[in-house]
C-alpha distance (Angstrom), angle and dihedral (degrees) to the residues before:
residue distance angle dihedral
X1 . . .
X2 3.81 . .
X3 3.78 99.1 .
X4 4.22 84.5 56.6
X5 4.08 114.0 122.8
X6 3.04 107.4 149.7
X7 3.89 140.0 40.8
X8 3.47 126.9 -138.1
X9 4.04 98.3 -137.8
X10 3.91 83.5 48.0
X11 3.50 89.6 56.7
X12 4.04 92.7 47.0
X13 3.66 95.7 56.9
X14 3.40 90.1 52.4
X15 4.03 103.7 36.4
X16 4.09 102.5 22.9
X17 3.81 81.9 176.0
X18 4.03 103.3 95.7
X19 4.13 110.3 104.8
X20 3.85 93.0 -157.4
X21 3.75 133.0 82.8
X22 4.04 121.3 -81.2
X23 4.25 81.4 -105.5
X24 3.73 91.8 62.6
X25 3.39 96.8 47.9
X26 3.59 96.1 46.0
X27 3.59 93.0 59.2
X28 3.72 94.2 44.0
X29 4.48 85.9 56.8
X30 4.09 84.4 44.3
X31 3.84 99.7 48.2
X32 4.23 89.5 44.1
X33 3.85 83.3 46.9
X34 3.97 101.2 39.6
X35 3.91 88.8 45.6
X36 3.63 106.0 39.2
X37 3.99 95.2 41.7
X38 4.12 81.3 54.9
X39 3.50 86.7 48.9
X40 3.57 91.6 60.6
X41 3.84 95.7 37.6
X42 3.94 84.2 60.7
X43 4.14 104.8 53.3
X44 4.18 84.9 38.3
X45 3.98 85.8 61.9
X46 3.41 92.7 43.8
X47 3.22 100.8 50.5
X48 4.20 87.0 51.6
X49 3.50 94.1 55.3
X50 3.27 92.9 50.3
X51 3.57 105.1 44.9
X52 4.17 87.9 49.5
X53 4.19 84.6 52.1
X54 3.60 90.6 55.4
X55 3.34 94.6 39.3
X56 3.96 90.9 45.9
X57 3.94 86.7 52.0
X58 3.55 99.1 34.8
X59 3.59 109.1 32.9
X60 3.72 83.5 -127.5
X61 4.04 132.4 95.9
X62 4.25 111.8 -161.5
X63 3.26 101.6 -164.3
X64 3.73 119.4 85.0
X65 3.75 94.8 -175.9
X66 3.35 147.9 -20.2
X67 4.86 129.2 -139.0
X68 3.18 117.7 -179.1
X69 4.17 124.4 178.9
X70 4.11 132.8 177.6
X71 3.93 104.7 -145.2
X72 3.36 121.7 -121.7
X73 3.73 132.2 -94.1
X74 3.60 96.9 -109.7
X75 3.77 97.6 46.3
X76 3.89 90.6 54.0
X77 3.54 92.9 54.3
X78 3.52 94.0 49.2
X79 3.89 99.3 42.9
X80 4.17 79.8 49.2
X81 3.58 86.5 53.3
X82 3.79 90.3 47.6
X83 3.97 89.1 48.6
X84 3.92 83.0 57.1
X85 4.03 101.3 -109.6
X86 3.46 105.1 159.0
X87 3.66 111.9 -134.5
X88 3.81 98.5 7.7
X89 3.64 98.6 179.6
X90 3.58 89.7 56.7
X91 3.59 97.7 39.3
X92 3.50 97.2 55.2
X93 3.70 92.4 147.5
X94 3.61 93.6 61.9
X95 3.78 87.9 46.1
X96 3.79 86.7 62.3
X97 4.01 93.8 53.1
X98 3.66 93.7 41.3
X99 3.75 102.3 47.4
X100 3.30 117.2 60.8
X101 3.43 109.9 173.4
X102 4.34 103.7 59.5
X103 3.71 82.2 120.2
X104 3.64 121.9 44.2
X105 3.72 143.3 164.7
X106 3.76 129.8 -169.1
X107 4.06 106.5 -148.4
X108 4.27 100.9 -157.7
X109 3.62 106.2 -160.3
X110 3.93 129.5 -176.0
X111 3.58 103.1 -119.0
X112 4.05 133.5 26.2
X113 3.66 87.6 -117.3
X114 3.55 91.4 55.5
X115 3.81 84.5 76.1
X116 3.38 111.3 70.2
X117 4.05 89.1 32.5
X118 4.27 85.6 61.0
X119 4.26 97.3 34.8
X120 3.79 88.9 43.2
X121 3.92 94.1 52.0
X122 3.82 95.4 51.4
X123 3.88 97.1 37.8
X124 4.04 82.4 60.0
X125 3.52 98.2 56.4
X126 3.99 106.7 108.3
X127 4.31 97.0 -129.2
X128 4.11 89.8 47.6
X129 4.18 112.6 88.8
X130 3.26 119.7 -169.1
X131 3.99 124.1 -135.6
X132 3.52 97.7 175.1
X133 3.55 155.9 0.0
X134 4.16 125.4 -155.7
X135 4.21 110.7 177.9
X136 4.03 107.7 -174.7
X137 4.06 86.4 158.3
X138 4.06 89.0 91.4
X139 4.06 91.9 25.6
X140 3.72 100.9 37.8
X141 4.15 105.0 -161.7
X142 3.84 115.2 -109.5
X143 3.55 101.6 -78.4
X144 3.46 96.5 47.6
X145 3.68 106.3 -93.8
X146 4.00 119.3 151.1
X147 3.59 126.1 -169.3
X148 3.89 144.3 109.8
X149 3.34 119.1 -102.6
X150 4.26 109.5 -164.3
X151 3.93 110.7 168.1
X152 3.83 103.3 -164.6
X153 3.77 125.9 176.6
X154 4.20 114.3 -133.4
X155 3.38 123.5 -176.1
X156 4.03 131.5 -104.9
X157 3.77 124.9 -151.8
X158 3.11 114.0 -143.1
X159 4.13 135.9 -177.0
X160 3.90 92.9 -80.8
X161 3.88 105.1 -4.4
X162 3.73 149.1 38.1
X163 3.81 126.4 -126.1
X164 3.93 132.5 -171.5
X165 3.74 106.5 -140.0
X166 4.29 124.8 -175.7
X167 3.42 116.4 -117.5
X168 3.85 115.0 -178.7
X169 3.73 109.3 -145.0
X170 4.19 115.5 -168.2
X171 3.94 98.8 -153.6
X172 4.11 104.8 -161.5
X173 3.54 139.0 151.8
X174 3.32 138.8 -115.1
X175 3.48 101.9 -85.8
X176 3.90 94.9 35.8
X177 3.80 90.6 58.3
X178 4.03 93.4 48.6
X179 4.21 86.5 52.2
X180 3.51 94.1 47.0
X181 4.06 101.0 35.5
X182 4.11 83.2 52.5
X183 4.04 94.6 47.9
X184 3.43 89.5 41.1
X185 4.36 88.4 57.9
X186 3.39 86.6 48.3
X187 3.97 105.5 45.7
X188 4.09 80.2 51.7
X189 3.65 97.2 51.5
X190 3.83 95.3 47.2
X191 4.02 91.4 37.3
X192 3.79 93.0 -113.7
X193 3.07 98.2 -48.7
X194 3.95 130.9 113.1
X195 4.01 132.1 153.3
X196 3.62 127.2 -93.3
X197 3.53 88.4 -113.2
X198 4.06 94.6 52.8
X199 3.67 93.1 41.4
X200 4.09 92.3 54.5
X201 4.39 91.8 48.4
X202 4.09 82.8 45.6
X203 3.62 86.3 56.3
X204 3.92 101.4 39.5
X205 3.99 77.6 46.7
X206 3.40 84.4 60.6
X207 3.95 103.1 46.7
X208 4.37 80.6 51.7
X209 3.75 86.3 62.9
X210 3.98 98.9 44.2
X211 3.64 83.0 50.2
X212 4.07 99.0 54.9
X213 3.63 87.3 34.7
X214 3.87 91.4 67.4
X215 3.83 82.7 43.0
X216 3.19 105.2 57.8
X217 3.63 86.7 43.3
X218 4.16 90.4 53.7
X219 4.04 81.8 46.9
X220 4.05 91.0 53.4
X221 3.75 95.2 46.3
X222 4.00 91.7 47.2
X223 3.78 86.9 52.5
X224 4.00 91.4 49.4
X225 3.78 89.8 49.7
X226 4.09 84.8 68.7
X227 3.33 89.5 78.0
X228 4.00 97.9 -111.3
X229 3.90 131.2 151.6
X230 3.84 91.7 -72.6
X231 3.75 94.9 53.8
X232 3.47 98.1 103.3
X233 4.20 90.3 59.8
């Protein structure tokens, strides 16, 4: 099985906790893998086709790159945990309504613009629902951090049914994801926890990029304004 990640007699050792046979939770891990992995396969070839459209009619492509992960087994059961499920492991279907970021992809773009070009073009295609939409680009969290968070659900054909599944996708830009890839590192390698006096230069570190972001977007539009292949965008 290709779309396999987990085990169940992993997942015993680990979380004794599940009343049903090892068969019944090994489909359970399969079908969150099989549908969640599709999930992602679905918004990633989206996104391609249309990035290569707007490129094709703008002589332009706005996204710079594209992750994309499915979270583990453990770390949804203890982020359901967290959300106060009781009984997560045997409540996986309210695990699956409740968290709605088990598949997730992080769409880097070049410019801050870029964002809401890219998030508005999928949220208007007619199959795509969306759940929810998070902007910290205009009201950066605490620490800094800018992105757009857009949870969407897509749908997944399957042998004999269809099913809408969430993806979270974290639409930044270039400089956001370079901020927030580096705090990240360093949150890790200190387990979470950094002085007041690191935390407040990560933040003005942050402000510095918001600030040549809009730059180099000013730049880009002053070089459009010449007239050159782009100026149609």
């Amino acid at each position: 099985m290709g779309f396999r990640y987990y085990y169940a007699d992993r997942i015993r050792e680990k979380m004794p906790g599940f009343r049903g046979t090892d068969e019944e939770l090994q489909s359970a891990i399969d079908d969150i893998s099989l549908l969640y992995n599709s999930a992602i396969k679905e918004v990633e070839t989206r996104l391609d086709i249309l990035s290569d459209d707007f490129d094709k009619k703008h002589s332009y492509m706005p996204i710079h790159h594209v992750q994309s992960r499915l979270k583990t087994f453990e770390s949804i059961i203890e982020k359901a945990t967290r959300y106060g499920i009781e009984d997560p492991l045997n409540n996986l279907d309210m695990v699956r309504r409740e968290i709605l970021d088990i598949a997730g992809i992080r769409v880097v773009c070049n410019y801050e613009e870029d964002l809401l070009t890219m998030s508005g073009l999928l949220l208007s295609q007619e199959d795509i629902e969306m759940i929810r939409v998070k902007d910290y680009c205009d009201n950066p969290k605490e620490s800094g951090y800018r992105s757009m968070h857009v949870v969407v659900a897509v749908p997944v054909y399957l042998v004999n049914k269809r099913k809408m599944v969430p993806v979270e996708i974290q639409f930044r830009s270039v400089m956001m994801d370079a901020w927030a890839s580096l705090e990240h590192e360093l949150r890790y390698k200190n387990k979470g926890q950094l002085a007041q006096e690191i935390v407040d230069t990560l933040k003005e570190c942050a402000e510095n990029l918001h600030e040549m972001d809009e730059r180099m977007s000013r730049v880009r539009h002053e070089v459009l304004k010449t007239g050159n292949k782009y100026s149609d965008y």
